[in-house]
C-alpha positions in Angstrom: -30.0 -25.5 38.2 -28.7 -25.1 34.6 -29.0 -28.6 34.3 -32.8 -28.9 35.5 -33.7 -26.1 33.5 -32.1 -28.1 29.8 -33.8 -31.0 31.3 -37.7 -29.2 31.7 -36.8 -27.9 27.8 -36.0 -30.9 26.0 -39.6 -32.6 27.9 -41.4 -29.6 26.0 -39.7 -30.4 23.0 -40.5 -34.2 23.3 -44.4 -33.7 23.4 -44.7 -30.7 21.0 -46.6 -31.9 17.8 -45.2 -32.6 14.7 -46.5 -29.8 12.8 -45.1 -27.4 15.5 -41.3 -29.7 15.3 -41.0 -28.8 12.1 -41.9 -24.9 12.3 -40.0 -24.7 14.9 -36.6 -26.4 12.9 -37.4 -24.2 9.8 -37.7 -20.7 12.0 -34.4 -21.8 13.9 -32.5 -23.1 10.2 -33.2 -19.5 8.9 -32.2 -17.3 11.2 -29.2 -15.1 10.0 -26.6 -15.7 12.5 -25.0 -12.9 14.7 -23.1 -11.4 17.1 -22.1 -8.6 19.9 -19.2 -5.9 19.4 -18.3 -3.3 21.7 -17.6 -0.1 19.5 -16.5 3.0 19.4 -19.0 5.9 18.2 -19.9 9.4 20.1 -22.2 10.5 22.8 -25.1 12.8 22.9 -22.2 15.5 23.9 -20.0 14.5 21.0 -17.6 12.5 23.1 -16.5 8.8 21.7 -18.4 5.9 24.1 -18.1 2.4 23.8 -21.7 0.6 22.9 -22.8 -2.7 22.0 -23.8 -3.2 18.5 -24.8 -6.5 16.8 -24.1 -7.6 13.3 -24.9 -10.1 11.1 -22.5 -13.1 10.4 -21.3 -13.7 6.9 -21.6 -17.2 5.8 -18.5 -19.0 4.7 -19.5 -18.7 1.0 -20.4 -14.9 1.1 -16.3 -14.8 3.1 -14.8 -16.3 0.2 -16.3 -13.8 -2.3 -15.3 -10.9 -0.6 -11.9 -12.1 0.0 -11.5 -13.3 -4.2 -14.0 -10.7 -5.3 -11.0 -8.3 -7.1 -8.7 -10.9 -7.3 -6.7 -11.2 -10.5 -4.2 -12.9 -12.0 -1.9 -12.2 -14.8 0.9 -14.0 -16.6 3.3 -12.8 -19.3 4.2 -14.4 -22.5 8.1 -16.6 -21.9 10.9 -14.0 -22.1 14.8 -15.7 -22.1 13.4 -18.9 -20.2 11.2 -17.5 -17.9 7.3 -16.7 -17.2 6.6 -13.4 -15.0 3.5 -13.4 -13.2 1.7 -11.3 -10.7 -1.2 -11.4 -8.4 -3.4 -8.9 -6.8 -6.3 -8.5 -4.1 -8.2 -6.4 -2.3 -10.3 -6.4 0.9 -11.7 -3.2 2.2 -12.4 -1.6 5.6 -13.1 2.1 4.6 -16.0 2.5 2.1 -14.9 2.8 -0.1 -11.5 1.4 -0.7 -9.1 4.1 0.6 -6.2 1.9 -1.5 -5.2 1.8 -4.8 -2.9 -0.8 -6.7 -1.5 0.1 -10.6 0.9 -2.2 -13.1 2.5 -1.1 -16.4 4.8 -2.9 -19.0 6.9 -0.5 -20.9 9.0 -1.5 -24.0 11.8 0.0 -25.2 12.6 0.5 -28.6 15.1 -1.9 -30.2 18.0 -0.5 -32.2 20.7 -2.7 -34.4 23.0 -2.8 -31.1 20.1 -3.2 -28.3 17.1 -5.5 -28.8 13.8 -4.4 -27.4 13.0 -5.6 -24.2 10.3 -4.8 -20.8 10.4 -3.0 -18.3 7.4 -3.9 -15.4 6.2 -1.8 -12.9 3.8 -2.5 -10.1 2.8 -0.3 -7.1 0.2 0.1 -4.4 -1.0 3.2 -2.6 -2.1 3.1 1.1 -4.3 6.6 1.3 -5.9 8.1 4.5 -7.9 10.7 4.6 -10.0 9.8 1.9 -9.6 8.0 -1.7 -8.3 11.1 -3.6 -4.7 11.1 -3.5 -4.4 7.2 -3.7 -6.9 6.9 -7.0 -4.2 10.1 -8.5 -1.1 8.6 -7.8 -2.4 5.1 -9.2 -2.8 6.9 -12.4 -0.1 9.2 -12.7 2.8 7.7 -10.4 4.4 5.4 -13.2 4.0 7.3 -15.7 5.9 9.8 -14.1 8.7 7.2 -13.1 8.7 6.0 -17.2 8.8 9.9 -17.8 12.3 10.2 -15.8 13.6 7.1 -16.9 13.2 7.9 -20.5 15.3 11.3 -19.1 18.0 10.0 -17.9 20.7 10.4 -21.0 20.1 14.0 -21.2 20.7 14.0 -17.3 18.8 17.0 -16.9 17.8 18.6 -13.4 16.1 21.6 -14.4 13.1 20.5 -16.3 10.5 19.2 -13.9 8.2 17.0 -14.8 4.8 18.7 -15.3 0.9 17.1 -14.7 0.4 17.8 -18.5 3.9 16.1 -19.3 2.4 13.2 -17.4 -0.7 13.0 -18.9 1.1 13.5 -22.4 2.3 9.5 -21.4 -1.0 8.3 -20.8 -2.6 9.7 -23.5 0.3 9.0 -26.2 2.4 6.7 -25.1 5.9 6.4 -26.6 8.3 3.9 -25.8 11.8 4.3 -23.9 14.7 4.8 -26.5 17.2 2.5 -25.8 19.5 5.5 -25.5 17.6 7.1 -22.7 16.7 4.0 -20.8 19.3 2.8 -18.0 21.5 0.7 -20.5 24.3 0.5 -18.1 21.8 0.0 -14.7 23.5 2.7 -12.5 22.0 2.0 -9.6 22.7 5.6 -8.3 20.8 7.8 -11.6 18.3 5.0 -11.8 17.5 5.8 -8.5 17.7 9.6 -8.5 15.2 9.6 -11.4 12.6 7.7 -9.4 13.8 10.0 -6.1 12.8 12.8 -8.7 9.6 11.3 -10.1 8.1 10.7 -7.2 8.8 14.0 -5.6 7.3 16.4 -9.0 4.2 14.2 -8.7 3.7 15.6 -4.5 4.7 18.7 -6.4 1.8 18.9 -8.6 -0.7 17.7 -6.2 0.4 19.8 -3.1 0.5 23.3 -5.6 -2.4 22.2 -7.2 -4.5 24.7 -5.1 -2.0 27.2 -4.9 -1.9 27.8 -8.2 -6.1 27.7 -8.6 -5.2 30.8 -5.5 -2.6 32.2 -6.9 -4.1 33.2 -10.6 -7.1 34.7 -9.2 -5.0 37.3 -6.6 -2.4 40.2 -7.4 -1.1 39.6 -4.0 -1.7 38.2 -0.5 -3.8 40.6 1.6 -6.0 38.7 4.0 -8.6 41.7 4.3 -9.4 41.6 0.4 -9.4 37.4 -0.4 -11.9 36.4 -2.8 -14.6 33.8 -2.4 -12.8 30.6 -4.3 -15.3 28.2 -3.1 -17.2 27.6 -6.2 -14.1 27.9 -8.4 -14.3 24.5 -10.9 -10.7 23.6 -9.9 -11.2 23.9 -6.1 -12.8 20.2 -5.2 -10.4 18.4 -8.0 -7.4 20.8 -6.5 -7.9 20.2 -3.1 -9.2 16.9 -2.4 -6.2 14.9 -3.4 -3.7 18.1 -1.8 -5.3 17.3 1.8 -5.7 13.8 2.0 -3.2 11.8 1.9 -1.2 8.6 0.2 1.6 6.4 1.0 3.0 4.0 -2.1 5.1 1.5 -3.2 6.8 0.4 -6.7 8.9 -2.0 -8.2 10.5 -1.6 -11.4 12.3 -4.4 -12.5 14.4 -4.5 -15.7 14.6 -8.3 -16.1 16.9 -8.3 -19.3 19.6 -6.6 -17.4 18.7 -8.4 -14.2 17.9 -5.2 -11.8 15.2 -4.8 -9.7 14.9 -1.3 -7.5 12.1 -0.5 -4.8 10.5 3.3 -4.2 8.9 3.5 -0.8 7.2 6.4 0.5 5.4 5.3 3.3 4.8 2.4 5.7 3.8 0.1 2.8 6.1 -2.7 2.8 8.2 -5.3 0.4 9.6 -8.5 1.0 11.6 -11.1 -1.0 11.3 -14.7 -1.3 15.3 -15.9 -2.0 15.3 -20.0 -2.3 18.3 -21.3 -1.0 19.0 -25.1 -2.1 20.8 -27.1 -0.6 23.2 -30.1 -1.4 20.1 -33.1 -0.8 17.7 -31.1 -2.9 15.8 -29.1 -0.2 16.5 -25.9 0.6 15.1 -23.0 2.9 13.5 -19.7 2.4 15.6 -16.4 2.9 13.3 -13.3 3.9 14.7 -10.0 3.0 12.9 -7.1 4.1 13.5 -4.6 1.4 11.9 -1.6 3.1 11.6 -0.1 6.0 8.9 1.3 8.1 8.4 5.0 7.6 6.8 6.1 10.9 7.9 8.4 13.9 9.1 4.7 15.4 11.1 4.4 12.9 14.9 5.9 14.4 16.5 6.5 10.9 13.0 8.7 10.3 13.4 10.2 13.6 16.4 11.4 12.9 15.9 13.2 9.3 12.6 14.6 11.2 14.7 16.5 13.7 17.6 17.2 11.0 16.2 18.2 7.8 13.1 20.0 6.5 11.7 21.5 3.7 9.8 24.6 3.5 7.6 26.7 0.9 9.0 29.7 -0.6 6.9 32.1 -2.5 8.7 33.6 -5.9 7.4 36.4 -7.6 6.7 35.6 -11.6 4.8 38.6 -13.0 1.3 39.0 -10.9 1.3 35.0 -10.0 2.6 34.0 -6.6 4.3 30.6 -7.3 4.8 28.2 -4.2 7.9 25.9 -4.9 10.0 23.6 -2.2 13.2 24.6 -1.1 15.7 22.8 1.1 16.0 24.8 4.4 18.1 23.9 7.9 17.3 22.2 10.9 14.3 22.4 13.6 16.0 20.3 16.4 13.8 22.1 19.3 10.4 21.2 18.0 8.4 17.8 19.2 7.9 16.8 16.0 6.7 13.3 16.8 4.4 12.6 19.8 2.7 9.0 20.3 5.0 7.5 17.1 3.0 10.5 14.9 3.9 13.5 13.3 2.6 16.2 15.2 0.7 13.5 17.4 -1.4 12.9 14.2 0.1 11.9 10.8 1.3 8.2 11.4 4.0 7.9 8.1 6.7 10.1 7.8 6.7 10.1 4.5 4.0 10.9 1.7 1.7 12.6 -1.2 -0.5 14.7 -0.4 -1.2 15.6 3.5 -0.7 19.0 2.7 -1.8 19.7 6.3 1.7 19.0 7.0 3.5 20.6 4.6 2.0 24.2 3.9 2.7 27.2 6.4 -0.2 28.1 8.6 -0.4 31.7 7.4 -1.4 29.6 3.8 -3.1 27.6 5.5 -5.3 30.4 6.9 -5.4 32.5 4.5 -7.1 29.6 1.2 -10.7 30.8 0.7 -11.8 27.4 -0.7 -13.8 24.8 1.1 -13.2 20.8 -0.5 -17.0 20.6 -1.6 -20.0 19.1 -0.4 -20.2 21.7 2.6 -16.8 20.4 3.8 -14.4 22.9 5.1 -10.3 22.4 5.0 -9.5 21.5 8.9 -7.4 23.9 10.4 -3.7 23.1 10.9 -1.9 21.1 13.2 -1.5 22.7 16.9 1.9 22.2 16.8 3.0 23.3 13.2 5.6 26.1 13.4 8.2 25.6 10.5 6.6 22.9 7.8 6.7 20.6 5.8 7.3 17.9 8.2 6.4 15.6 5.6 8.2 14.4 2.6 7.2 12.1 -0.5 10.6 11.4 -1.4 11.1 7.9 -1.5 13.6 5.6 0.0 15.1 3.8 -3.1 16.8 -0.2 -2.4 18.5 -2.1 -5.2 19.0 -6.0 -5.8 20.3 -7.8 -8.5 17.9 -10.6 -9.8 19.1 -13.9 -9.9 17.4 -15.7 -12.3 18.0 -19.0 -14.0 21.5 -19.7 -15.2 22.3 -23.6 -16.0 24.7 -25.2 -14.1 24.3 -22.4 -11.2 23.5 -23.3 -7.6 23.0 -19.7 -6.4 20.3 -18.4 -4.2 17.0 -17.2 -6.5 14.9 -14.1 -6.1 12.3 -16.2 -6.7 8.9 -13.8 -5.4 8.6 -10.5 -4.4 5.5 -9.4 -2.0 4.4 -5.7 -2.1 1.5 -4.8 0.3 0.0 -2.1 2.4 0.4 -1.8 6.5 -3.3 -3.3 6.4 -1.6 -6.6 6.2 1.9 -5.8 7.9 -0.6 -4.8 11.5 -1.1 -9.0 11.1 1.4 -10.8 9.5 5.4 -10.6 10.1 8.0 -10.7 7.2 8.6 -14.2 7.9 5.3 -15.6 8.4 4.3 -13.8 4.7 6.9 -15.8 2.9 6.4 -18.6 4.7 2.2 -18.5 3.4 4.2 -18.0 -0.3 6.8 -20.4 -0.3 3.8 -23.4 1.3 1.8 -22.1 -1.0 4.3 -22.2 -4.0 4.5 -26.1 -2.8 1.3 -27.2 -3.0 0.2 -27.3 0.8 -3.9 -27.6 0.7 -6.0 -27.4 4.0 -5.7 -26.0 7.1 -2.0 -25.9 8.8 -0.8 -25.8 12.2 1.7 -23.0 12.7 4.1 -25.6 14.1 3.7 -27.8 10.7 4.2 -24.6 8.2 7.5 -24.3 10.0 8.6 -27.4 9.8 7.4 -28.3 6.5 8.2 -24.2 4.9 11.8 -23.5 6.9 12.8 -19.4 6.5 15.8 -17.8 7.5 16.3 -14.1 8.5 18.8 -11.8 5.7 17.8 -8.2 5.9 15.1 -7.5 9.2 12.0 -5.8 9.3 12.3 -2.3 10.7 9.4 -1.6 12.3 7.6 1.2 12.0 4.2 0.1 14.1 3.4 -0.4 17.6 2.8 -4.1 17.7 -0.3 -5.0 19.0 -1.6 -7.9 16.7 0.0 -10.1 14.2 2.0 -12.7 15.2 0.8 -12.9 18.6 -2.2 -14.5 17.1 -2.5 -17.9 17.2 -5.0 -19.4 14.7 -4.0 -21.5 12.0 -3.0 -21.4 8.5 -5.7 -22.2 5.8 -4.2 -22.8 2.2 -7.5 -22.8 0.3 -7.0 -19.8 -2.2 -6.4 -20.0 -5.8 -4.8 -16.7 -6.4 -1.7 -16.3 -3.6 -2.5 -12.7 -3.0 -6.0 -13.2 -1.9 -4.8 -16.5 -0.5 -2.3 -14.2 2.3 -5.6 -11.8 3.2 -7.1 -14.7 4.1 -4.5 -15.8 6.9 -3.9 -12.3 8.5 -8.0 -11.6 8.5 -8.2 -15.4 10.3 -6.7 -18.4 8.7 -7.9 -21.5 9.6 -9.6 -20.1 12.0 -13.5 -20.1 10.7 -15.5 -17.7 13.6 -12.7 -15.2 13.8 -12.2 -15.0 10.0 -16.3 -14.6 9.4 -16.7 -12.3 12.3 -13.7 -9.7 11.4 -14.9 -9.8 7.8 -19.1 -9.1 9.1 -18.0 -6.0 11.3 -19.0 -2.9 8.5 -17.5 0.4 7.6 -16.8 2.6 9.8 -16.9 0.2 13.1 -14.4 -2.0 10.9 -11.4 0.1 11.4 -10.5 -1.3 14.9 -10.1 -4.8 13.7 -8.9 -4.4 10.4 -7.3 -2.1 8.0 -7.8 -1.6 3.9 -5.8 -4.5 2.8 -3.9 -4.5 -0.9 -1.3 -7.2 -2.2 0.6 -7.9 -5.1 2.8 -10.6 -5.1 5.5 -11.0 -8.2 7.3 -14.3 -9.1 8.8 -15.8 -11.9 8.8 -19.5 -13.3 11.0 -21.1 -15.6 9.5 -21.7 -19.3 9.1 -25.2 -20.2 11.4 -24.7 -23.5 13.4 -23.9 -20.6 13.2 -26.8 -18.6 13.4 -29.1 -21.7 16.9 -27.6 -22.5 17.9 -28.4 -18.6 17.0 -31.5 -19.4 19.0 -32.4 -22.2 
């Protein structure tokens, strides 16, 4: 029957008239494309339902722009034989961008004994919950981390790092002193000062209202609270205090060949280490160089049912002052429920989210709303003794192995840092596998078989997973290696690859729908080449 009925069509089509041929080609030729989604939104009775909505198709062309369209590519001048050089994109699912990426180059200054050499920094910060705390931190995080490092001679614990002292950096910025900086690379203070860093930013942010409260009562008395709404520090206090950020950083002190990694969050890094063998080849080693900081994460699990923090209030004239303190245990609350904190929160660890971290009689008692008739949500059902949530970061160290004539030794030769957005869809391995083809000049669309016979990868430290794994490398499309810039060139194959319709389709679905097929997406990757005074001298 579906046969006869093509057949009686293309008869009509045969007799039509020229004129009408040719109307009919241009009205079918210009016809945007589209297709059907099932998506989530709510009923009439403020229930979700799942509806059919149709969007248009993006054509290849419009793809590749949003894919390249913040792309950018840097590369440093030659330092001791080698060129640094970093990449960065940028695809969005939330509008806008809930992610935010940063990257400094500090110098220290040189002295008679020390010459003068750079410090980089790069980072990228997965927010939820809005863009507030993510656009913050990508303005104030390394700053803060230079601000501790330059600290560490005096080895001081007392004097925290204020929001002023931090601006003070951005605004005039002053060099490390050789003295201060870590001369002799102890992993261990290095470490501690970024551990520190990162948790007097949270500190600022997460008091931020607090204070705003706090200066404008003599004491806390729920019946007599003032009307803070319109206060002109309440929406630039509270904003970034209630949503929420994870991030990532690398600082790497090439000169004395260290490189450290701050996570707070479920942000991930990988390394690239090129093994080479006797014949010439060689394979890639993955090392994971974070873990996962979820509720499915057992080494999170554990410090959620060991360790807390709480608030507690000190007394300093009239002002109520709201400082962390460490406190004991809370082993008989379900803390996580579903892999969340709570049941809601999915990372463990992070900025902001002060949801999770005030009391609930706080909680209850702030007068402010967060602007633009939005009220602060109430606290969790479940919150009894907070903060469940920490920013302090988990802090890894590697040495950097890079060139050294006449050695054979494995080289750290890229580092990948990106948001979950691209973890939900690629593994560890398959992400340095993209790198390293990409790093050898593969062009074209690649079977998944091929890139593993032609881009071989070994396991050194695993991926601790922090997600439930319902995507990513049970997909099955190929591998497309038609991006200039790496970083946009590894959105590309975990939005679709070489496959066309899936990649067009996942990048047409718009804000909000988006969010069940794809996350905000941020990637820098970090690798190093050697100079070609370099390579002349290897030569020789």
């Amino acid at each position: 029957m579906l046969r006869r009925a093509w057949k009686s069509i293309l008869g009509a089509v045969v007799v039509v008239s020229p004129p009408a041929y040719i109307y009919y080609r241009y009205t079918e030729s210009s016809k945007t494309p589209s297709f059907t989604v099932k998506v989530k939104e709510k009923g009439p009775d403020g229930k979700p339902l799942m509806v059919k909505r149709t969007f248009s198709l993006l054509s290849k062309s419009a793809v590749d722009q949003q894919i390249n369209r913040s792309a950018t590519f840097t590369s440093l001048p030659p330092s001791d034989g080698v060129v640094w050089k970093h990449t960065t994109a940028q695809v969005s699912s939330n509008n806008p961008i809930e992610d935010a990426h940063a990257e400094a180059i500090i110098t220290t200054e040189a002295t008679s004994s020390d010459p003068a050499r750079s410090l980089f920094f790069y980072a990228v910060m997965d927010g939820h919950g809005g863009l507030h705390t993510s656009r913050l931190l990508s303005d104030v995080l390394i700053p803060a981390v230079g601000l501790e490092l330059s600290t560490l001679a005096s080895n001081s614990r007392t004097n925290k790092s204020s929001i002023l002292d931090i601006f003070k950096t951005l605004i005039f910025p002053t060099p490390l002193s050789p003295a201060d900086a870590p001369q002799d690379g102890h992993v261990e203070r290095v470490s501690q000062a970024i551990q520190r860093a990162f948790d007097n930013v949270d500190f600022e942010i997460v008091n931020g209202p607090l204070r705003v409260f706090a200066a404008n009562v003599a004491k806390l008395d729920k019946t007599n609270i003032p009307d803070l709404s319109q206060h002109p520090m309440a929406e630039a206090s509270m904003l970034p205090a209630l949503s929420g950020s994870c991030a990532l950083m690398a600082f790497l002190d090439p000169s004395k060949r260290d490189l450290y990694v701050a996570c707070t969050g479920d942000s991930r890094a990988i390394a690239g280490i090129w093994e080479e063998t006797d014949d010439g080849t060689g394979k890639w080693r993955v090392e994971v160089l974070t873990e996962d900081q979820t509720g499915r994460n057992e080494n999170e699990a554990k410090r959620l049912y060991q360790i807390q923090q709480s608030y507690a209030v000190s007394q300093i004239s009239h002002r109520q002052i709201f400082y962390f303190s460490l406190q004991l245990e809370h082993p008989t609350e379900d803390v996580i429920a579903r892999g969340r904190i709570l049941g809601g929160l999915e990372p463990s660890r992070a900025f902001g989210d002060a949801r999770y971290k005030w009391p609930r009689e706080v909680q209850e008692t702030l007068p402010f709303n967060v602007g633009a008739g939005r009220v602060v949500r109430s606290p969790p059902a479940g919150l009894k003794t907070p903060p469940y949530v920490i920013a302090t970061p988990v802090v890894t160290h590697r040495k950097l192995s890079l060139p050294n004539p006449g050695s054979s030794q494995p080289k750290l030769r890229f580092l990948v840092l990106a948001t979950d957005g691209l973890w939900d869809e690629l593994s560890s391995e398959e992400v340095v596998a993209l790198v390293g083809g990409y790093f050898s000049g593969l062009k074209g669309t690649v079977s998944r078989s091929s890139l593993q016979a032609s881009v071989p990868t070994t396991t050194g430290s695993p991926t601790v997973q922090g997600k439930e794994l319902t995507k990513g490398s049970a997909q099955e499309h190929s591998w497309a290696f038609v991006d200039d810039n790496v970083s946009a060139h590894l959105i590309r194959n975990a939005l679709g690859g070489g496959d066309e319709d899936k990649l067009r389709k996942t990048l047409s679905i718009p804000a909000p729908h988006s969010r069940r097929w794809r996350d905000d997406i941020t990637v820098t990757v970090i690798w190093w080449e050697e100079s070609q005074e370099s390579r002349a001298k290897a030569k020789l």
